[in-house]
SEKE-135660 format. One record per residue (C-alpha): residue number from 1; x negated, y, z. Coordinates in steps of 0.05 Angstrom, whole numbers, plus 32768, in hexadecimal, padded with zeros to 4 digits. Layout:
BEGIN
{kolro NUM, {X, Y, Z}}
...
//
This chain:
BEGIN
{kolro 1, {74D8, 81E5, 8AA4}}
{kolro 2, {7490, 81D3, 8AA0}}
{kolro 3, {7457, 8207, 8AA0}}
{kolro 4, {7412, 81EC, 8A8F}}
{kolro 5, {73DC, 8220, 8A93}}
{kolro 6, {7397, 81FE, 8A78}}
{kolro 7, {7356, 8221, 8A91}}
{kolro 8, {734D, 823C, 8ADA}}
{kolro 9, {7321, 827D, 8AD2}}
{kolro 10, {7338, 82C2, 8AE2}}
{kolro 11, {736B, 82C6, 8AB5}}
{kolro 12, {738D, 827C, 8AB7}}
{kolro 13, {7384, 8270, 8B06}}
{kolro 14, {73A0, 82BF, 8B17}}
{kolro 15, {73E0, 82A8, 8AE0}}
{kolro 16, {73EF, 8265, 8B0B}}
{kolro 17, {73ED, 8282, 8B4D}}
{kolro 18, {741E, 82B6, 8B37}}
{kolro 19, {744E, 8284, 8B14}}
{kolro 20, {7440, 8257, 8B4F}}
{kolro 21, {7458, 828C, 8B75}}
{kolro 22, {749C, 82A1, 8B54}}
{kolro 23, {74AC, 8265, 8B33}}
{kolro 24, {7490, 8226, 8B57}}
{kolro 25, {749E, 8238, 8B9E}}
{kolro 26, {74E8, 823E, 8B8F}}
{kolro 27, {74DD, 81F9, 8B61}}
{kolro 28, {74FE, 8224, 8B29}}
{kolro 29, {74BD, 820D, 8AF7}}
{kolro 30, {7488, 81D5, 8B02}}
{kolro 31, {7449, 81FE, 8AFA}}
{kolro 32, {740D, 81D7, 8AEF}}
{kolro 33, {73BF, 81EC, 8AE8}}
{kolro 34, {738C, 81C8, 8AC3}}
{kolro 35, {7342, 81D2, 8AC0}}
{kolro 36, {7305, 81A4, 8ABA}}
{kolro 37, {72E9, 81BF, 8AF7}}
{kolro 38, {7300, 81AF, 8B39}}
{kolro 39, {72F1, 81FA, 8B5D}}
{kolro 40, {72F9, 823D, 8B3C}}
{kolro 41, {72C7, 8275, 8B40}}
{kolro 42, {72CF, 82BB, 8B25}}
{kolro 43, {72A6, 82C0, 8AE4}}
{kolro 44, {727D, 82FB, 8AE8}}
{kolro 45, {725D, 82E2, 8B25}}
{kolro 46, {723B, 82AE, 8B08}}
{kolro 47, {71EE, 82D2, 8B01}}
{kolro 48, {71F5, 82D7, 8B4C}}
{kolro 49, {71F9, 8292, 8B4E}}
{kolro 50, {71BD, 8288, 8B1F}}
{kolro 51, {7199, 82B5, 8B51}}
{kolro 52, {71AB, 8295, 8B85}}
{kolro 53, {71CE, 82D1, 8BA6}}
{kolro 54, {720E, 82B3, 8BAA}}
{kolro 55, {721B, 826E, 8BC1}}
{kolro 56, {7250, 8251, 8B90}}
{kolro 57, {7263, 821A, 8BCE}}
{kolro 58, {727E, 8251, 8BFA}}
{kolro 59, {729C, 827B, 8BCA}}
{kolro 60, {72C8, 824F, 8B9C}}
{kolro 61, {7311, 8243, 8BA0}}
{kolro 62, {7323, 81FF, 8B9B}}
{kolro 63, {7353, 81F3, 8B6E}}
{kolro 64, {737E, 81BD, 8B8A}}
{kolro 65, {7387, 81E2, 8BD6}}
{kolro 66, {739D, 8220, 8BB5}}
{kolro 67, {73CE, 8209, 8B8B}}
{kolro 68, {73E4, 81DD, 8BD0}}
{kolro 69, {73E7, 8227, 8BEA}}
{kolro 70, {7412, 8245, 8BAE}}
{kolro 71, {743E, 8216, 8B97}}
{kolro 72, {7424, 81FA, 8B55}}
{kolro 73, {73FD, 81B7, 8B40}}
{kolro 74, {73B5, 81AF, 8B28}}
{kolro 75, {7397, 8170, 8B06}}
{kolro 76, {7352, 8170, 8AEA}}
{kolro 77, {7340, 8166, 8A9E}}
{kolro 78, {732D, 8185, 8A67}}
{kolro 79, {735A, 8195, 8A24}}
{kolro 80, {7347, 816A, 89E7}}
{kolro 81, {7386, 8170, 89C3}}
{kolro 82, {73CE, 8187, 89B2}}
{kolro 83, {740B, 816D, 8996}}
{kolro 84, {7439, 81A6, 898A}}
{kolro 85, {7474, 8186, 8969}}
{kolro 86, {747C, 8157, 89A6}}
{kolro 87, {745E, 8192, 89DC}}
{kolro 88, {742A, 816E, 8A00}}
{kolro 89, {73DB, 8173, 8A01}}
{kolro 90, {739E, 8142, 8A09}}
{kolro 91, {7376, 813C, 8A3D}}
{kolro 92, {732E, 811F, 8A36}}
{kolro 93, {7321, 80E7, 8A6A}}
{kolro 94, {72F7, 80FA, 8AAA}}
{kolro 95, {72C0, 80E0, 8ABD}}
{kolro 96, {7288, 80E6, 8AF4}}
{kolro 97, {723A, 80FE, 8AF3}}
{kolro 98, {722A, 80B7, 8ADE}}
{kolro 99, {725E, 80AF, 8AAE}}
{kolro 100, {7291, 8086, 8ACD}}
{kolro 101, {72D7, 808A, 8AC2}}
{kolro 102, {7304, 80B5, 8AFA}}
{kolro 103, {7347, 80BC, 8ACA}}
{kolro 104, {734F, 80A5, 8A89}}
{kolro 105, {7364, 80CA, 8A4A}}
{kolro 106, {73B4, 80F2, 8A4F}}
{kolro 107, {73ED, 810E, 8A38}}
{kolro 108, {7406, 814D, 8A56}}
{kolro 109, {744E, 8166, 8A41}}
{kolro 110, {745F, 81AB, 8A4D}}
{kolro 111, {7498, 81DE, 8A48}}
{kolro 112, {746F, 8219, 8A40}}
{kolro 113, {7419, 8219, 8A33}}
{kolro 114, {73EB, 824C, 8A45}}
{kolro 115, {73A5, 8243, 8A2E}}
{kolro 116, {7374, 826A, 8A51}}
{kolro 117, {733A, 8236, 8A49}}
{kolro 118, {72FE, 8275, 8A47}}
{kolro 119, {72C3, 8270, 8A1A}}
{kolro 120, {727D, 8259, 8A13}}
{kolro 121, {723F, 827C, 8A01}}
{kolro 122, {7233, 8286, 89B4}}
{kolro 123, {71EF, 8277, 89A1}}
{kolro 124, {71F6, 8286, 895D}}
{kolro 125, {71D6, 8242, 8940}}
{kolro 126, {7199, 825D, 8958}}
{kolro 127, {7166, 821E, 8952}}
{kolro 128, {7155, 8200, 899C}}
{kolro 129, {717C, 822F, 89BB}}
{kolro 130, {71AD, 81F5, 89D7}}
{kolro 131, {7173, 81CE, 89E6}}
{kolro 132, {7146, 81FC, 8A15}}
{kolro 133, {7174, 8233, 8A27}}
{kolro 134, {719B, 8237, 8A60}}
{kolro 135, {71DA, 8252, 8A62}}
{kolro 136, {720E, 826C, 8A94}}
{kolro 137, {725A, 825B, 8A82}}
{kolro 138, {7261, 8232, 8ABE}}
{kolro 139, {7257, 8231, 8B05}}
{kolro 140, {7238, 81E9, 8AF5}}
{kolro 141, {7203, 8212, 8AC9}}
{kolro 142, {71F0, 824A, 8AF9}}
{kolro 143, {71E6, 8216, 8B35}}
{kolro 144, {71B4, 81F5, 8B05}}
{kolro 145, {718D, 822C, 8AE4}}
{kolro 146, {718D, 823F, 8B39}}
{kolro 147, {716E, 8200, 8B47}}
{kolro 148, {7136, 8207, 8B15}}
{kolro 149, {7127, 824D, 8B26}}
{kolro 150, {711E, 8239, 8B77}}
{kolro 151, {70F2, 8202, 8B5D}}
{kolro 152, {70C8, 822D, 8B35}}
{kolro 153, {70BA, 825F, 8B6B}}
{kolro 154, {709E, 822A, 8B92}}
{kolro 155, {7084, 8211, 8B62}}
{kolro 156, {705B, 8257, 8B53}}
{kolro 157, {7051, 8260, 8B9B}}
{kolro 158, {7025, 822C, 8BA2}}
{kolro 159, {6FFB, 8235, 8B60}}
{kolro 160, {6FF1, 827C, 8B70}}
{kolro 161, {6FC4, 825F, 8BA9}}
{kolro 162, {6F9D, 8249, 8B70}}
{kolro 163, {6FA9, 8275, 8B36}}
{kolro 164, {6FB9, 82BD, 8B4D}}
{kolro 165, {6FCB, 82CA, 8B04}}
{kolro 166, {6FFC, 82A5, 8B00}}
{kolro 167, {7050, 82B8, 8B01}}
{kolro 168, {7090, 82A5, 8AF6}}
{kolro 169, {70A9, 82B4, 8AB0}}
{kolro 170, {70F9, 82B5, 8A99}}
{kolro 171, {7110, 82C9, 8A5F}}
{kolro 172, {7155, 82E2, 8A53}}
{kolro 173, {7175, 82F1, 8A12}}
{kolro 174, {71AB, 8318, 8A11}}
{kolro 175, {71B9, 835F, 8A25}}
{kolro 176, {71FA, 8366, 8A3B}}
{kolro 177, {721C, 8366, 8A86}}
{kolro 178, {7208, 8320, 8A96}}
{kolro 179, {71C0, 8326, 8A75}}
{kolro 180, {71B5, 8366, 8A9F}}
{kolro 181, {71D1, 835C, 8ADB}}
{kolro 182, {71AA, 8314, 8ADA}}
{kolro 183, {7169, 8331, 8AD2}}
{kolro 184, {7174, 8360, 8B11}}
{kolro 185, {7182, 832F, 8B46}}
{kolro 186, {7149, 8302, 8B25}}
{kolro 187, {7124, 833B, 8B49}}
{kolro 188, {7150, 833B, 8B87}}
{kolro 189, {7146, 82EE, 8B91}}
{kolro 190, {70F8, 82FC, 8B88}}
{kolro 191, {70FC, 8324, 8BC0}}
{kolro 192, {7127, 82EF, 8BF7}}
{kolro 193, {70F2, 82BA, 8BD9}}
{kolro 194, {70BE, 82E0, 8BF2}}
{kolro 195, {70E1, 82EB, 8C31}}
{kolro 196, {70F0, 82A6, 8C3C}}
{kolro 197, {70AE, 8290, 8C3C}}
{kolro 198, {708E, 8290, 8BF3}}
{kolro 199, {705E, 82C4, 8C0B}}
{kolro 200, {7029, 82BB, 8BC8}}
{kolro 201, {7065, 82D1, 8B9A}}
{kolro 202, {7065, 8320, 8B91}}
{kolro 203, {7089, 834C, 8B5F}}
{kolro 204, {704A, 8343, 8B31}}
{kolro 205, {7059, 82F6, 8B2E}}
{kolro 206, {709F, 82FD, 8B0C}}
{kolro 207, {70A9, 8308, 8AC8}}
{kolro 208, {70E6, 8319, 8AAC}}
{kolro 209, {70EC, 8325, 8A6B}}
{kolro 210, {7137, 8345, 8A4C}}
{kolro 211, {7148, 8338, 89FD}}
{kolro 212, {7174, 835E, 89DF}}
{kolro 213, {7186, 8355, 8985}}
{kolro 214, {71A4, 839D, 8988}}
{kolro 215, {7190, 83E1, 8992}}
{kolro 216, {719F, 83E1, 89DA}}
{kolro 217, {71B5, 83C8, 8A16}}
{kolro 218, {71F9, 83BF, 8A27}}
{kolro 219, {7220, 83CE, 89F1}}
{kolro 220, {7262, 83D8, 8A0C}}
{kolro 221, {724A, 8413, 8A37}}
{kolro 222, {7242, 845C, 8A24}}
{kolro 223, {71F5, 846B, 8A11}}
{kolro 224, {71E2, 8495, 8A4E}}
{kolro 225, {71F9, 845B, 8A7C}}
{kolro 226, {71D1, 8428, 8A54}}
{kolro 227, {7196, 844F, 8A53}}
{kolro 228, {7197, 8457, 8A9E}}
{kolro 229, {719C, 8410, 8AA4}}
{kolro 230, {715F, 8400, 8A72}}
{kolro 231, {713D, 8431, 8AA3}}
{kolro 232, {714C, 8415, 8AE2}}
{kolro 233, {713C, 83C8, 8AC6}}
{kolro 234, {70F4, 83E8, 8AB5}}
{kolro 235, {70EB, 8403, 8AFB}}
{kolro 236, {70FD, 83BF, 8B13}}
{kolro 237, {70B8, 83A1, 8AED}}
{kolro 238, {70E6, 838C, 8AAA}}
{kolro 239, {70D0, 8385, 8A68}}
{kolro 240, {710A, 8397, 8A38}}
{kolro 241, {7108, 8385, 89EB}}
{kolro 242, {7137, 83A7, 89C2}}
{kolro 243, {714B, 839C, 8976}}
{kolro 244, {712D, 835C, 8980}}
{kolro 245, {7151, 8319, 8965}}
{kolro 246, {713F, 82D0, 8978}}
{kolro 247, {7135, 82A8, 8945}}
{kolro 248, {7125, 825E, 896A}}
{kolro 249, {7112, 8247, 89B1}}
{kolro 250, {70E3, 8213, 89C3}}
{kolro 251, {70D0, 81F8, 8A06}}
{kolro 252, {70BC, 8230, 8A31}}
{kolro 253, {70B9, 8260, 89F2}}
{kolro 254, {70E5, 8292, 89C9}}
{kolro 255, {70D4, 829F, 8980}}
{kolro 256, {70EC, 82E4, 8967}}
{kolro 257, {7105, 82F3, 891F}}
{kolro 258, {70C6, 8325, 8911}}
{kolro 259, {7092, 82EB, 8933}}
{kolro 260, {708A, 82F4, 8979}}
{kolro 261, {708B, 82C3, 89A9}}
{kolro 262, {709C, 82D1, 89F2}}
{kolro 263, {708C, 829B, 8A1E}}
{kolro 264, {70B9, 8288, 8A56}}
{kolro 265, {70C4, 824D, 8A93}}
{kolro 266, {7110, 8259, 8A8F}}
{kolro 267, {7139, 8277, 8A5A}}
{kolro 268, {717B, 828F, 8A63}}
{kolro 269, {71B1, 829E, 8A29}}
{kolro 270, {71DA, 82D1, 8A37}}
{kolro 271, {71DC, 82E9, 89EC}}
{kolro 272, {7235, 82E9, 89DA}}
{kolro 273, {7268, 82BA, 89E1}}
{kolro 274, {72A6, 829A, 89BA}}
{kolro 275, {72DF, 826C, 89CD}}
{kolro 276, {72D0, 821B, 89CD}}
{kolro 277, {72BE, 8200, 898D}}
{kolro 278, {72F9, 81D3, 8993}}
{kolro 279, {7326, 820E, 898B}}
{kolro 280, {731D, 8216, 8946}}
{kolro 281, {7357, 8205, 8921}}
{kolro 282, {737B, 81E6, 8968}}
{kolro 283, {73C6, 81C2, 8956}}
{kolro 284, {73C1, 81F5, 8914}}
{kolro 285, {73BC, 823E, 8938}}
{kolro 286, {7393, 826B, 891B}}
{kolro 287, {7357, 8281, 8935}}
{kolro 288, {7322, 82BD, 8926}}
{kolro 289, {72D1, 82B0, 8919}}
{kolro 290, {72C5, 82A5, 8961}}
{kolro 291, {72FA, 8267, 896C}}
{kolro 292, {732E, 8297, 898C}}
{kolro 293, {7373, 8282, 8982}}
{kolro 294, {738D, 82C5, 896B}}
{kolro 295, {73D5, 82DC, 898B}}
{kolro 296, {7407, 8314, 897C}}
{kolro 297, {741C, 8348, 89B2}}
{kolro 298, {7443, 8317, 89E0}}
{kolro 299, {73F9, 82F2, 89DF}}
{kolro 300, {741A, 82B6, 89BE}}
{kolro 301, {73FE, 8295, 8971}}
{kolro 302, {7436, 82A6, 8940}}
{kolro 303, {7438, 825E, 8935}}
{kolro 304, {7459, 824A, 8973}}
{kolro 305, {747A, 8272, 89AB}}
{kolro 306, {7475, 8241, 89DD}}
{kolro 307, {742A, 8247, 89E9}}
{kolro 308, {7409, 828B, 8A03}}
{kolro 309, {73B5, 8290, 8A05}}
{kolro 310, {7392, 82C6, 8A34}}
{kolro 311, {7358, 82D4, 8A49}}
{kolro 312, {730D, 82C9, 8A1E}}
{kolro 313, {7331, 8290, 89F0}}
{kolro 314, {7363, 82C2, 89D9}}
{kolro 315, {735F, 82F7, 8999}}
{kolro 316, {7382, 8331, 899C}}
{kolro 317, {736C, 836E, 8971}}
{kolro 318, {7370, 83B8, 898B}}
{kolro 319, {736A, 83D1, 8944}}
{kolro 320, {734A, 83B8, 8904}}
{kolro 321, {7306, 83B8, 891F}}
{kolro 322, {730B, 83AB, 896A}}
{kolro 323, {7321, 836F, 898B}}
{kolro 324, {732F, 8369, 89E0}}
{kolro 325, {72EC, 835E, 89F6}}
{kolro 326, {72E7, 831C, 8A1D}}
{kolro 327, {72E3, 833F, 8A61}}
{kolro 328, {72FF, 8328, 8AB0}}
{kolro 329, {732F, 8366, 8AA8}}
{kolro 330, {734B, 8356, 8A65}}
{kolro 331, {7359, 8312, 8A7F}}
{kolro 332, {7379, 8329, 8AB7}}
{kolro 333, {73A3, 8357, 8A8F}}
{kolro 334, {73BA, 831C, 8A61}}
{kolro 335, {73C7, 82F8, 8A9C}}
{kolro 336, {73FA, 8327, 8ABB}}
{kolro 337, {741D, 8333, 8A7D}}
{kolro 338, {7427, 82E8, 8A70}}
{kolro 339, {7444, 82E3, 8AB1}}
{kolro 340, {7476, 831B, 8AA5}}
{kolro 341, {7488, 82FB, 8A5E}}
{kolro 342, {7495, 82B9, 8A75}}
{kolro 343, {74C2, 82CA, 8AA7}}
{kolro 344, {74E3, 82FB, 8A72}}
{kolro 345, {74E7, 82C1, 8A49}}
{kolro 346, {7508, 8294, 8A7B}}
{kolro 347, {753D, 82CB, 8A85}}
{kolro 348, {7545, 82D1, 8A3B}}
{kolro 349, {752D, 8319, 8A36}}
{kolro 350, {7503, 833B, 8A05}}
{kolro 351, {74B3, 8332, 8A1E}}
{kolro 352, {7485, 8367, 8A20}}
{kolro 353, {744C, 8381, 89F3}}
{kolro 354, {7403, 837A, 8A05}}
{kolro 355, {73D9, 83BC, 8A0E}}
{kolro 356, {7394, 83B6, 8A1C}}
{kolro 357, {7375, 83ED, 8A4E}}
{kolro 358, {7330, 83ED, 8A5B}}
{kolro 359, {7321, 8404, 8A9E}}
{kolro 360, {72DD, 840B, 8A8A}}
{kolro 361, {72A7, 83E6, 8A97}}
{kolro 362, {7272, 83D7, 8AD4}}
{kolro 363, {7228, 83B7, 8ADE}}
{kolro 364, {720C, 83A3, 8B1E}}
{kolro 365, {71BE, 83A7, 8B20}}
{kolro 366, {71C0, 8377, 8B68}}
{kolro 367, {71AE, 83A1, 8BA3}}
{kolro 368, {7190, 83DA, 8B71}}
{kolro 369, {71C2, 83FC, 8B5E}}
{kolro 370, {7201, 83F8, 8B32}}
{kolro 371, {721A, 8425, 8AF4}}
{kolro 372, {7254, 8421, 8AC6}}
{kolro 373, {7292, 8458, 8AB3}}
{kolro 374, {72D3, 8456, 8AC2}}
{kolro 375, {7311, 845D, 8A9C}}
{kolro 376, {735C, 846B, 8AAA}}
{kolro 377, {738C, 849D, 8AC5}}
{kolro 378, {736D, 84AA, 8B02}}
{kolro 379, {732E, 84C3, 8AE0}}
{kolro 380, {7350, 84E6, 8AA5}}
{kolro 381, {7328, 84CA, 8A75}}
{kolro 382, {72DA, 84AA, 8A7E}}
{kolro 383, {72B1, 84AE, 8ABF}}
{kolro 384, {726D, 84A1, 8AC6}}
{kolro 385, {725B, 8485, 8B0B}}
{kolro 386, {7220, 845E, 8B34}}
{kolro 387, {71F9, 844C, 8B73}}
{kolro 388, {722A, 8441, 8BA9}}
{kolro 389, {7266, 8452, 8B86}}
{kolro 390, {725A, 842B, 8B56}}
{kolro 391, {7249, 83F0, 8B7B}}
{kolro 392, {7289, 83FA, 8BA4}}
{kolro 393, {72B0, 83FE, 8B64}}
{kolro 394, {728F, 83BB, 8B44}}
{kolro 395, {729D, 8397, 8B86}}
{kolro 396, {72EB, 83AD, 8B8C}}
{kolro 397, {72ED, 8385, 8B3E}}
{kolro 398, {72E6, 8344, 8B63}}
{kolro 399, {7313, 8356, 8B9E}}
{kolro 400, {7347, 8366, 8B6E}}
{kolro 401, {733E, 8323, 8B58}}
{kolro 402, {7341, 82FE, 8B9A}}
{kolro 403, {737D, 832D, 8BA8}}
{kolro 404, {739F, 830D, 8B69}}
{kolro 405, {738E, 82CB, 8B89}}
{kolro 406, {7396, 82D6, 8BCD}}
{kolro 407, {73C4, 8316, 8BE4}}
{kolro 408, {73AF, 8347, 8C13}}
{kolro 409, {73A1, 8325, 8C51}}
{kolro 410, {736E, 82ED, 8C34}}
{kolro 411, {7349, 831E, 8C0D}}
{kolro 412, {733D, 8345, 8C4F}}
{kolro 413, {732D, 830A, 8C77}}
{kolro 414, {7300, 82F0, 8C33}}
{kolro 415, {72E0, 8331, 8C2F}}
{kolro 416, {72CB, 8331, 8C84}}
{kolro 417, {72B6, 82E3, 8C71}}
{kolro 418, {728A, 82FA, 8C49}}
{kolro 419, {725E, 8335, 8C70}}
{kolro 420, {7255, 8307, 8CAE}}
{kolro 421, {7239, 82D3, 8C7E}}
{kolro 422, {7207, 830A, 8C69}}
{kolro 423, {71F8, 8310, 8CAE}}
{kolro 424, {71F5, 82C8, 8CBF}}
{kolro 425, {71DC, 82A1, 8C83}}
{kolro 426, {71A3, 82AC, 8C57}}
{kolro 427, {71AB, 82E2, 8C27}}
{kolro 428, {7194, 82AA, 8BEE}}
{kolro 429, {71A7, 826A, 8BE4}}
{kolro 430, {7164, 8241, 8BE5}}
{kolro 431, {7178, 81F9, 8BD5}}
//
């Protein structure tokens, strides 16, 4: 029995290790990962790598040690293809940074598929967008929008010498978690620059500017909790444009549908996302308006049971109108039911019906503050919560995840890692 689970984010890399687990350890299925990247690092921590508040070296898993350290295989690549008659997939050929060849183009056969490739930022077809926009789907991308930002603060550090006037401008469009939480520790990395030696650059000298084509800011949270957020962004020196839709980006500018332009160094879109453009129509599954293939309660097309898709490439609808929002916790959901149906269906039982629960929902505003609600049984409904709590609540998301990866006794020792390197390492990564 063969086990290939394409795409290592939350979702994909938390389904392997568990598989890897229970099924390759005793050799009783050959579980193997595959992902174009060669490390793995938890989505939703990718604006503090923009920022430069997280250094993406230190905190990603490689992929090939922990599968060495639970029992299943990993080989780079990236899907191009299926053949479902036959039950293997393409993989494109890999190559390096200056386009030589590592491994050519393959077959992979499998037993059983899980796709859990993720998805890509939407832009809409807004003209220039993919041109002078940057956006942040990948480690790869953060590192280099971090990269330009360090360069442009030295940049403005020395002109200000010259031109007190003078600041940093970024633009970013898009007002949901990543958008928001972005344009805080923009702010908190102002603040270790200036620390670290860029004494010229002030609060004054960063510009941040938040764009937002609907009514308000994050959408997915209750009103009260997104006003309190639009408040605390203000107090932080940002200037928030609501009801205000994009229409085509330049170099260093933003045209808006009623005729402003905002001018901006960097621009960041953070604006919606869909699955991979490739994923429309893949080996004849359906899929909805934004490319996800769309599965039935076991999270499997009706067009062939052998294949299961989790995570942001996945459609499932809650009701007519709603479909699971592509979140961490929906994919982690996905991924433990998967688990549990697959080894139902290798003991030829009935599998088990996917049931969405949203725990609610949580923003980090960097050292600020954090706010969000949450949902369950514990709270008996909705709970409104921030500051500490909140913060402590937002954090215990990603040990969850590590505690997926790792069990108890890493994510302890992980966690302890990572206070003394707050104590011995710069609180921002300047290089």
């Amino acid at each position: 029995m063969k086990i290939v689970v394409v795409g290592g984010g939350a979702g994909g890399l938390e389904l392997a290790t568990k598989l890897g687990n229970k099924l390759g350890k005793k050799q009783k299925a050959d579980v193997l990962l595959i992902d174009k990247n060669q490390t793995h690092l938890w989505k939703p921590l990718l604006h503090e790598v923009a920022s430069g508040t997280m250094d993406s070296e230190i905190d990603a898993v490689s992929y090939r040690a922990h599968a060495h350290n639970h029992s299943f295989r990993f080989k780079i690549g990236t899907l191009s293809g299926i053949n479902r008659e036959e039950k293997y997939i393409h993989l494109q050929p890999v190559v390096d940074d200056e386009g030589e060849e590592i491994l050519p183009e393959r077959k992979e056969s499998y037993d059983i598929l899980v796709l859990a490739i993720g998805s890509i930022s939407n832009d809409f077809g807004v003209q220039g967008i993919r041109e002078h926009a940057i956006f942040l789907d990948s480690p790869k991308q953060a590192i280099r929008f971090q990269h330009k930002l360090v360069n442009q603060f030295i940049r403005i550090n020395r002109r200000l010498e010259q031109e007190p006037n003078t600041s940093l401008s970024v633009a970013i469009v898009g007002g949901g978690a990543t958008g928001v939480e972005l344009s805080a520790e923009l702010f908190n990395a102002r603040h270790w620059f200036s620390l670290y030696g860029l004494k010229n650059v002030t609060s004054e000298h960063l510009k941040v500017t938040l764009v937002e084509a609907g009514p308000r800011l994050l959408p997915a949270l209750s009103e009260r909790i997104a006003a309190s957020v639009h408040q605390e962004l203000l107090d932080l020196g940002l200037d928030i444009l609501t009801n205000t839709q994009v229409s085509q980006a330049d170099a260093g500018k933003l045209h808006t549908a009623d005729g402003k332009v905002i001018e901006a160094d960097l621009i960041v879109w953070a604006a919606g996302v869909k699955a991979p453009d490739f994923l429309k129509g893949f080996g004849g599954l359906e899929t909805n308006r934004i490319n996800q293939i769309v599965v039935n309660a076991h999270l499997q097309p009706d067009q062939d049971e052998s294949i299961y898709v989790i995570g942001d490439c996945a459609g499932r609808q809650i009701d007519e109108k709603r479909w699971v929002p592509p979140r961490a916790q929906s994919a982690h959901q996905m991924a433990s039911l998967v688990y549990h149906n697959i080894l139902l269906s290798l003991a030829g039982k009935p599998q088990k019906d996917f049931k969405y629960q949203d725990h609610g929902s949580l923003v980090s505003l960097s050292r600020y503050t954090a706010i969000g609600n949450l949902m369950g049984n514990l709270t008996r409904g909705s709970m409104n919560i921030e500051g500490k709590l909140a913060r402590m609540a937002y954090v215990s998301l990603y040990r969850m995840h590590q505690l997926a990866l790792h069990g108890w006794t890493k994510m302890i020792l992980m966690t302890l890692s990572e206070k003394i390197n707050k104590i011995i390492r710069p609180r921002l990564k300047l290089h």
